[in-house]
C-alpha positions as CSV (number, residue, x, y, z in Angstrom):
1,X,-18.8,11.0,15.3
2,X,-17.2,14.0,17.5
3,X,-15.7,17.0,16.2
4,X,-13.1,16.2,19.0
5,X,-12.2,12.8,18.1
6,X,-11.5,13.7,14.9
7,X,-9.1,16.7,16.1
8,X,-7.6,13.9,17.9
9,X,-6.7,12.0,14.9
10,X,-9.1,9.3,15.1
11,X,-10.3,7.8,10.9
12,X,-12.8,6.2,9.7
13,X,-11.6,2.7,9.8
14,X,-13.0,0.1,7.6
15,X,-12.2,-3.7,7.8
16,X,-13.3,-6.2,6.0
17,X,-13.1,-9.5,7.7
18,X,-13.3,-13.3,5.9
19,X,-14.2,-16.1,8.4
20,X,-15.2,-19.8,8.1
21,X,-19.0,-20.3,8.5
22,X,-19.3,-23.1,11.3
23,X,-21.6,-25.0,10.0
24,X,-19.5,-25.2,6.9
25,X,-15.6,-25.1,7.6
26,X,-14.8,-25.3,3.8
27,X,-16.8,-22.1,3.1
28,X,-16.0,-19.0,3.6
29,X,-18.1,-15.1,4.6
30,X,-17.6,-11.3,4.6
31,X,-18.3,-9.3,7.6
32,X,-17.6,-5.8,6.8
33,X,-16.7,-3.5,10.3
34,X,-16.3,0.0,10.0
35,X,-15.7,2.4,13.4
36,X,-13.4,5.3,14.4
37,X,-10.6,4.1,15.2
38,X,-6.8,5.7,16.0
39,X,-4.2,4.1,13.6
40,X,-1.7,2.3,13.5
41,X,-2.6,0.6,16.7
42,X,-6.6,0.3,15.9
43,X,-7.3,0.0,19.0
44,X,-11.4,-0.4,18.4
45,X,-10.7,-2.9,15.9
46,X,-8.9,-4.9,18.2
47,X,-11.2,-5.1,21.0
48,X,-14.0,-6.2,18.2
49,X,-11.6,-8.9,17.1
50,X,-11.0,-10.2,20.4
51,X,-14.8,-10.4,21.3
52,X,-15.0,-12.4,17.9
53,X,-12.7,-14.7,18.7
54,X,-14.0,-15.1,22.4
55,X,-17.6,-15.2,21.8
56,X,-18.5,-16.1,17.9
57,X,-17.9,-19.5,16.2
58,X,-17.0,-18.6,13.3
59,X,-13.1,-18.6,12.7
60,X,-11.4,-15.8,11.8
61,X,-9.5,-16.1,8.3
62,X,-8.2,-12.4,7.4
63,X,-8.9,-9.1,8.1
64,X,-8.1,-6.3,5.6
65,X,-7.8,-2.7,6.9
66,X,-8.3,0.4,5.3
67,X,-8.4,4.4,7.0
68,X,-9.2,7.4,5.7
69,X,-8.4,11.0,7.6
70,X,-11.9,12.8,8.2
71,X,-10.3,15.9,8.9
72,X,-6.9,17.6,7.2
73,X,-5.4,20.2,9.2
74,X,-6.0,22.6,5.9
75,X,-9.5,22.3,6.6
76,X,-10.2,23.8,9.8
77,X,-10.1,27.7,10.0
78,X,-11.6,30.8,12.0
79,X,-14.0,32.5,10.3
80,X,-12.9,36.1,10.6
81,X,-16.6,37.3,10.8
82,X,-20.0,36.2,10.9
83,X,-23.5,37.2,8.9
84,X,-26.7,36.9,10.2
85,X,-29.4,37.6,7.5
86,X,-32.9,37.9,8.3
């Protein structure tokens, strides 16, 4: 995690992702995915569920998303001196 991309509004994005297990259609798994991502447009979340649905056989059911700011503009300042102690 990069000071930068969190200047550049990226959150910590957490999905949580219910699929059918294929070897049993009837039953259902939680695959919990958490990145930084950019929203609304999650654009990391989107390439992961692509490459799910391209390369995994298990179908996807639902997705529930959830992002939280890692950095408020009230918490970055200049310090207006610095201390060294020896």
């Amino acid at each position: 995690m990069t000071f930068v991309k969190m200047l550049a509004d990226y959150r910590l994005t957490t999905a949580e992702i219910l699929y059918h297990m294929p070897d049993h259609p009837g039953l259902l798994q939680t695959y919990v995915w958490q990145e930084l991502d950019i929203a609304p447009r999650f654009p990391e979340l989107s390439r992961f569920l692509d490459f799910w649905q391209r390369e995994l056989d298990g179908k996807l059911h639902s997705v529930k998303v959830a992002g939280q700011k890692l950095i408020q503009p009230s918490e970055v300042r200049l310090a207006g001196f610095a201390v060294t102690l020896h």
